[in-house]
C-alpha positions in Angstrom: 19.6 -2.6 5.3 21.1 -3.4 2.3 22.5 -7.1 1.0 26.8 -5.8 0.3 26.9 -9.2 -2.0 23.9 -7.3 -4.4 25.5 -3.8 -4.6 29.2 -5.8 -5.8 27.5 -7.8 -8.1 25.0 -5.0 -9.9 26.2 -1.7 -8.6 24.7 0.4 -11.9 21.4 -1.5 -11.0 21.7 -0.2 -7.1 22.7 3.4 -8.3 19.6 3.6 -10.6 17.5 2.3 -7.6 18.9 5.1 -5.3 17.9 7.4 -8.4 14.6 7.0 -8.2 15.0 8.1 -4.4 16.4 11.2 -5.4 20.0 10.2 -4.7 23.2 10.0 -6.6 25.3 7.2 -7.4 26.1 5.3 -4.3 28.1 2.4 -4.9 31.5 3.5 -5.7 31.7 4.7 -2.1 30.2 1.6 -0.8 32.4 -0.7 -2.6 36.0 1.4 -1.9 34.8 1.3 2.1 33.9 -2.7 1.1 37.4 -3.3 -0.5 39.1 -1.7 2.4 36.9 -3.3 4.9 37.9 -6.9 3.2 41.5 -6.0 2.4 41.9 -5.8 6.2 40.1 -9.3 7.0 42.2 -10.7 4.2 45.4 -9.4 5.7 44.4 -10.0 9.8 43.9 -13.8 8.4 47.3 -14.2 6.6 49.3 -12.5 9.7 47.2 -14.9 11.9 48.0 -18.1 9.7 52.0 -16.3 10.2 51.7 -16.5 13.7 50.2 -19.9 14.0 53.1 -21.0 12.2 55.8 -19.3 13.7 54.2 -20.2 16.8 54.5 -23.9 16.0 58.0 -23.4 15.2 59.3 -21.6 18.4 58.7 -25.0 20.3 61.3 -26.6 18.0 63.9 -23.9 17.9 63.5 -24.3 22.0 64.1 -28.0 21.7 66.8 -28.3 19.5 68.9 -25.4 21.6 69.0 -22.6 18.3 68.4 -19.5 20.7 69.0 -17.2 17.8 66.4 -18.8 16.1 64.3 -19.6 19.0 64.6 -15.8 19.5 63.5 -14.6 16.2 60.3 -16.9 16.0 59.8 -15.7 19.3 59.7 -12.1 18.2 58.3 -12.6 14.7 55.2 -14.5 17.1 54.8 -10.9 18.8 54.8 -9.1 15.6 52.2 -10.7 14.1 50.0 -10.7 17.1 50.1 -7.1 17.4 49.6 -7.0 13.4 46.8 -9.3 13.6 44.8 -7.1 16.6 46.0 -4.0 14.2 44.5 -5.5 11.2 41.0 -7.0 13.2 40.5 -3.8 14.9 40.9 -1.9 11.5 38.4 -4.3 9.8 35.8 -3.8 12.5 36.0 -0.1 12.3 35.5 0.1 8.4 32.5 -2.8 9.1 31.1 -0.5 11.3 31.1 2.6 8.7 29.8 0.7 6.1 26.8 -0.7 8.8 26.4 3.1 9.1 26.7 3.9 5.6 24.2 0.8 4.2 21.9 1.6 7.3 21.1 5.3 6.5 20.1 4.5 2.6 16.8 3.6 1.6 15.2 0.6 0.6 15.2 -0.5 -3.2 11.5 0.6 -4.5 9.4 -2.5 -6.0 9.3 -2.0 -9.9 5.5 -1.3 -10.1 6.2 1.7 -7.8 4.9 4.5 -10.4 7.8 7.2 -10.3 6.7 11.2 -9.1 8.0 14.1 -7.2 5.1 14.1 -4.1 2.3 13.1 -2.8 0.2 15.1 -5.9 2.1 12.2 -8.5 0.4 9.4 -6.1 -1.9 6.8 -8.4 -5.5 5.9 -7.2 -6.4 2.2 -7.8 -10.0 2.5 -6.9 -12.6 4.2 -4.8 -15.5 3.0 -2.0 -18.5 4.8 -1.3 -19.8 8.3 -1.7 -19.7 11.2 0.1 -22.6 12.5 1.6 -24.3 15.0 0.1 -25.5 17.4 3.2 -27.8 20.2 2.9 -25.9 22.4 5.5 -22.7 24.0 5.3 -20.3 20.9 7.3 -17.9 21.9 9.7 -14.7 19.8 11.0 -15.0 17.9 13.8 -13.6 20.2 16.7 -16.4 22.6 15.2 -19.6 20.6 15.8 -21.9 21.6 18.6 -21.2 18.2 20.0 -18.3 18.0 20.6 -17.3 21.4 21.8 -17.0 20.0 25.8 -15.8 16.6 24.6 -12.4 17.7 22.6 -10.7 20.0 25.1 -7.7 21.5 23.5 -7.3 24.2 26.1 -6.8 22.0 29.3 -4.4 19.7 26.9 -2.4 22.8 26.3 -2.0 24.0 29.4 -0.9 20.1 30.7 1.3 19.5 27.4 1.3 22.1 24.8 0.4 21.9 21.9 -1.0 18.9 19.5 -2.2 17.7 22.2 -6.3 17.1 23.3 -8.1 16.3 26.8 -11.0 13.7 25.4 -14.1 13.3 27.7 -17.8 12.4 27.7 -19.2 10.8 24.7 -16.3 11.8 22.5 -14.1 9.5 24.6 -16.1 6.3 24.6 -16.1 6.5 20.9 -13.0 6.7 20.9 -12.3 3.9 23.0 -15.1 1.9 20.8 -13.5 2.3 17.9 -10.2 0.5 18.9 -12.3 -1.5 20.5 -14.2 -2.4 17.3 -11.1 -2.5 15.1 -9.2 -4.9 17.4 -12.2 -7.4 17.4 -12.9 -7.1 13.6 -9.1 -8.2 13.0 -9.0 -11.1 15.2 -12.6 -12.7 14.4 -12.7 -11.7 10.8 -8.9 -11.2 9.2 -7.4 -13.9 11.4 -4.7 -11.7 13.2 -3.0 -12.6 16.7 -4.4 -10.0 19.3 -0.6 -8.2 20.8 0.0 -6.1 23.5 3.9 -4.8 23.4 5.5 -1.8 25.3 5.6 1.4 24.4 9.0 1.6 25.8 11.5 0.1 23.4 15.4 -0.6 23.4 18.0 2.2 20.7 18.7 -1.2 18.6 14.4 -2.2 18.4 14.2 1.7 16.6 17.3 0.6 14.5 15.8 -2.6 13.7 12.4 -1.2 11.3 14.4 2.1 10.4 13.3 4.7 12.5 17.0 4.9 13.9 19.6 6.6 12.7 17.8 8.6 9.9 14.8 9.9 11.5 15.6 10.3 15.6 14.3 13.7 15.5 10.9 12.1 14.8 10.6 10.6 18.0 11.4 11.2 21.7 13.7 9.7 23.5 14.2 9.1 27.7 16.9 10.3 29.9 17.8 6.7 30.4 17.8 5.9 26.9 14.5 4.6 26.1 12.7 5.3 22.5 8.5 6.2 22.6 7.1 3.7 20.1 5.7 6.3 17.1 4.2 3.4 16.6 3.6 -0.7 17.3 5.5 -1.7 14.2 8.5 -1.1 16.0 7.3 -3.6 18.8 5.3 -6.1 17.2 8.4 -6.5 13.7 10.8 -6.8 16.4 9.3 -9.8 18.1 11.3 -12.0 15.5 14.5 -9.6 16.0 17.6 -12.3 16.1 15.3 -15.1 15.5 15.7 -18.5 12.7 12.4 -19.6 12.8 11.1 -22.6 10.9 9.7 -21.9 7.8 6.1 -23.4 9.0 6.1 -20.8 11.8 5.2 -18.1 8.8 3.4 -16.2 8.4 3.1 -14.4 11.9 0.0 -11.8 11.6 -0.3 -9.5 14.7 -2.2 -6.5 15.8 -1.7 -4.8 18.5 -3.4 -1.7 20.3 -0.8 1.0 21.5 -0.8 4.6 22.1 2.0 6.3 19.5 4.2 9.1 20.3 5.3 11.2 17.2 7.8 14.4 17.9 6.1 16.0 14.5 9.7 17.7 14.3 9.3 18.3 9.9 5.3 19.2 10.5 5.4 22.5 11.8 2.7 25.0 10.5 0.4 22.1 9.4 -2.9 20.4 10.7 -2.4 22.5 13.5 -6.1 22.6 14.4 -8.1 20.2 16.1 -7.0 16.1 16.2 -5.5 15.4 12.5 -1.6 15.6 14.0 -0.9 14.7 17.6 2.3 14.4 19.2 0.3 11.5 21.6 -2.0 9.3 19.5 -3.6 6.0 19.5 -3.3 3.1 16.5 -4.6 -0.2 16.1 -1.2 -1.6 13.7 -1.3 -4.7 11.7 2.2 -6.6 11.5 3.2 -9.6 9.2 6.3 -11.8 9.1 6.3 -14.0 6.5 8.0 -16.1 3.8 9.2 -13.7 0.4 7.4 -15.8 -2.0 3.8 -14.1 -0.4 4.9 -10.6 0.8 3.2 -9.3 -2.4 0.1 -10.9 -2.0 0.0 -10.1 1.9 0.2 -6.6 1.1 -3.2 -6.5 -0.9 -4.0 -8.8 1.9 -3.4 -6.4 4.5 -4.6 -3.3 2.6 -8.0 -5.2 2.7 -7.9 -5.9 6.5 -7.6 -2.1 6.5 -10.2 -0.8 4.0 -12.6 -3.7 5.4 -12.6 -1.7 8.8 -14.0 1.7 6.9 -16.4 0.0 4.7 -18.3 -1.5 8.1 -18.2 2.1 9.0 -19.6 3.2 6.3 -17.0 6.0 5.6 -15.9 6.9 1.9 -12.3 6.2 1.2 -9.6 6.0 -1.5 -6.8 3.8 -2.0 -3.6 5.2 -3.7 -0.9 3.7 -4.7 2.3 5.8 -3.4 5.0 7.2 -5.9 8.7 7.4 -6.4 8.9 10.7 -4.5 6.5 9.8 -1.4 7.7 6.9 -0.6 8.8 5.7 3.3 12.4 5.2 3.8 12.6 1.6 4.7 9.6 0.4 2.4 9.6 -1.2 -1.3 6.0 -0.6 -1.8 3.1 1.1 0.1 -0.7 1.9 -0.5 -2.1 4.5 1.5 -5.9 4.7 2.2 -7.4 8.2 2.4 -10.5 8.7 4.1 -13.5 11.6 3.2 -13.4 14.4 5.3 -16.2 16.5 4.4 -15.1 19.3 7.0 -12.0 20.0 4.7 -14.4 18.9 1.9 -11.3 16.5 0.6 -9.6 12.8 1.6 -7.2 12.6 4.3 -4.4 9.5 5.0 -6.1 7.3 7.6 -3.9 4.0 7.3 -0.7 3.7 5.1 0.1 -0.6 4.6 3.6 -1.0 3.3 6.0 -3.9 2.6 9.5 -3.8 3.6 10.7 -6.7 1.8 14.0 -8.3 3.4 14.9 -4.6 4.3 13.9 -4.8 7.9 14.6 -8.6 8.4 18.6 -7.8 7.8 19.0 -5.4 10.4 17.1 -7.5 12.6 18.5 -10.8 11.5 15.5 -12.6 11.4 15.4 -15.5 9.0 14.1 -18.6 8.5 14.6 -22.2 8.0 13.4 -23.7 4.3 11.3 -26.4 4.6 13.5 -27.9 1.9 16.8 -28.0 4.1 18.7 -25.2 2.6 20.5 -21.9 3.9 18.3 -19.9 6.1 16.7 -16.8 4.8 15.3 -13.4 5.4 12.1 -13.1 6.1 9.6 -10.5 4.6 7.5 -7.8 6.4 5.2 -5.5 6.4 3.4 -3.1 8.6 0.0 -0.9 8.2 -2.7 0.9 10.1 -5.5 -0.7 10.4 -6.6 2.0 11.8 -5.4 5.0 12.9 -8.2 5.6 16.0 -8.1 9.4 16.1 -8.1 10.0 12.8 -11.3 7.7 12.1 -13.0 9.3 15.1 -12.8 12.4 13.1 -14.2 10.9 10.2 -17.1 9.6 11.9 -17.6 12.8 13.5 -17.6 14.2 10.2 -19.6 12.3 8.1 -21.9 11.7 10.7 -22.4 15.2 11.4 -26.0 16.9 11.5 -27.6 20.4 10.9 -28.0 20.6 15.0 -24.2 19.6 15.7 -25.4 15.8 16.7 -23.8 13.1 14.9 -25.2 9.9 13.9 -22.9 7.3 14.8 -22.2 4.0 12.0 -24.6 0.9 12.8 -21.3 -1.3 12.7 -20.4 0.5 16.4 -23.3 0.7 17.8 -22.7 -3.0 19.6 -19.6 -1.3 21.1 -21.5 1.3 22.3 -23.9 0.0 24.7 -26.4 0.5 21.8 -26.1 4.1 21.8 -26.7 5.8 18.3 -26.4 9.3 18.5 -23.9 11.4 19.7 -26.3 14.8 20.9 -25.6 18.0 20.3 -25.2 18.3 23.9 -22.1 15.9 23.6 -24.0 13.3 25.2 -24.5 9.5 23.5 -28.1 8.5 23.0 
């Protein structure tokens, strides 16, 4: 959410920021609904400071036996209370439009965000690893001889529908090793604090890191009002929801292992074969609170934590830097790391690490206490896959993929995997 005291003081600079999102002038809105909203405080507080005086005044009149007078302050004392509730129930409407209002525009866009109209204007800061050059035509992964019994899509269907897969065999405990893998290389080696959360989460947890109000239709909902997690940054950002920590309690790094549950509503028509876009998915998400002098720096930080998990695998990647017109709602900056699938013979998003700046933290409330003694402040996150476990099972089925329909699995999992190396053609791990 928005700061109200920025957009009064530099509403041409918050118009031109809502520009580069496509949008037109904001603030003039804002600030009439702001005026009103104030003009109503201001005028609850002067009837109150009436009333308060009048009210003094009736015990006098009473005392010194002026019933005409004792009368009027008497009445004047129930005009102004009914005035007063008026006035304070007027303000707290026009706070709770402009909460609306504020809460369904998106965050200001970090300066070095380069401007574009889609995902094709996107700016690639660098490159790791080559693709394999194979000597047989390769095929995507729910093509391969090997995992033809281990991805059921049939039996998912018929218990689901579709976007939705049965995982068995082989193909499931690499699944299964992969988060495995993932979870440990973050807490040995990137120093993050191991999380398990819900997947069951509260309306004002999906308000909090912006998936609620704009983008409801995005997830599912219960009958009793419970929101399915589309993923654990909703969990794991919320943990400081409400909370004025110390300033030495920053920064919090978490990681957490969840399934993710993703209604897909805007996606119809695309990646509709095999596992690239599930409405049930599994992520290992990487979370950080911390103080706004370092959210920059945690974000290359965390982009690292993320890339460092694909170079062990040995899987080509590319890291882009996301443009003016692909941007998330609620994020100021985000680099999104793109994986090589040679099945669709191209890269494909595998982990997206963004940084929300104070964005988050003000429709949490979550601040913190300088170290220095002065007012508390909002603290900075940031959120990103690190990784996204389906998605980097197809890429190791992919780039491990062999004339036969075997794979050969990366030597970083093999630990995970009982020592197993190969995944047969026969969908069996060897």
């Amino acid at each position: 959410m928005h700061d109200i005291r920025a957009i009064r003081e530099n509403p041409a600079a918050f118009d031109a920021a809502m520009s580069r999102r496509g949008l037109a002038p904001q603030s003039d809105s804002i600030l009439a609904m702001d005026a009103k909203r104030r003009a109503a405080i201001q005028t609850a507080e002067a009837a109150q400071s009436e009333q308060k005086k009048a009210a003094k005044e009736v015990g006098a009149a009473k005392a010194s036996g002026n019933e005409a007078e004792f009368e009027r302050l008497r009445a004047l004392v129930g005009e102004k209370k009914a005035e007063v509730a008026d006035m304070q129930t007027r303000a707290k409407e026009l706070d709770a439009k402009l909460t609306d209002l504020l809460m369904g525009l998106p965050n200001v866009m970090h300066a070095d965000v380069p401007d574009g109209e889609d995902e094709e204007d996107n700016v690639q800061i660098r490159t790791w690893g080559t693709p394999r050059e194979m000597d047989f035509a390769p095929k995507e992964h729910y093509e391969l001889a090997g995992t033809k019994d281990g991805l059921d899509f049939e039996t998912a269907a018929k218990l689901s529908g579709s976007r939705f897969v049965v995982m068995s065999g082989g193909v499931a405990r690499i699944h299964r090793a992969l988060a495995q893998f993932m979870l440990d290389t973050h807490i040995a080696e990137h120093d993050l604090t191991e999380t398990w959360t819900p997947v069951l989460v509260k309306e004002d947890m999906m308000y909090g890191t912006g998936q609620l109000p704009k983008f409801g239709e995005d997830s599912y909902q219960t009958t009793n009002g419970w929101w399915l997690v589309p993923t654990a940054e909703v969990t794991l950002t919320n943990i400081v929801n409400g909370m004025v920590v110390e300033e030495g309690y920053l920064p919090r790094r978490y990681v957490a292992h969840t399934q993710c549950f993703r209604s897909e509503a805007g996606s119809a028509g695309k990646d509709t074969a095999g596992m690239l876009r599930q409405h049930q998915f599994e992520k290992v998400e990487m979370v950080s609170v911390v103080h706004p002098d370092h959210s920059m720096a945690e974000h290359d930080r965390m982009t690292g934590c993320a890339e460092a998990i694909l170079q062990k695998l040995g899987l080509p990647y590319r890291t882009v830097v996301l443009c003016s017109g692909d941007m998330g709602f609620g994020m100021i900056k985000t680099h999104d790391i793109e994986v090589w699938l040679p099945g669709q013979n191209t890269y494909r998003e595998i982990s997206s690490v963004s940084v929300a700046g104070d964005f988050q933290a003000r429709r949490m409330n979550a601040r913190f206490k300088p170290a220095d003694g002065g007012k508390p402040e909002f603290v900075h996150t940031l959120n990103g896959s690190g990784l996204a476990v389906g998605r980097c099972l197809i890429a190791v089925l992919e780039n491990g993929q062999n004339a036969d329909g075997s794979v050969t699995l990366p030597e970083a999992l093999h630990p995970w995997l009982g020592g197993k190396t190969t995944l047969n053609a026969e969908g069996v791990l060897v």
